[in-house]
N, C-alpha and C positions, 0 to 999 in steps of 0.2 A: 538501425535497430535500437528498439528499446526496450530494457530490461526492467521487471518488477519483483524484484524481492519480496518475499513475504517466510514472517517466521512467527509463526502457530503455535499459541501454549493452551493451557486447559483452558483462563476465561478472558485472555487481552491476543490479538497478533501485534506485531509491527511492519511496518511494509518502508518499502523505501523505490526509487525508481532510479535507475541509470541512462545513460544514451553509453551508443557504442564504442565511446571513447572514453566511457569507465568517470564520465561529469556526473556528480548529482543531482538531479530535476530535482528530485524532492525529499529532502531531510528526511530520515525516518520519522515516521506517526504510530501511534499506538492505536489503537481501535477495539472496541468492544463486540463481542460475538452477539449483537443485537442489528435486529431487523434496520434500525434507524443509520447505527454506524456500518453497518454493509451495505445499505443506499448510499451513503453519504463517498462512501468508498468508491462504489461502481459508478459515480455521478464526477468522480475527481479522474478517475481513471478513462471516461466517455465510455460505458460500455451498458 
């Protein structure tokens, strides 16, 4: 299993990704609530 954190403020998230043994895939990132970094997002994530 893989786990995707995400923590939501008014204008940034950050998100981070685990596997199920609690390893970090991927360092937390920060992202902007814009059309470009929520492609960029769902494009890293495959979805």
């Amino acid at each position: 299993m893989i786990a995707v954190g995400i923590d939501v403020s008014k204008s940034k998230s950050t998100t981070a990704i685990l596997n199920s043994d609690g390893e970090l895939l991927l360092k937390p990132i920060d992202f902007q609530h814009s059309r470009s970094d929520m492609s960029a997002l769902f494009s890293l994530l495959d979805i």
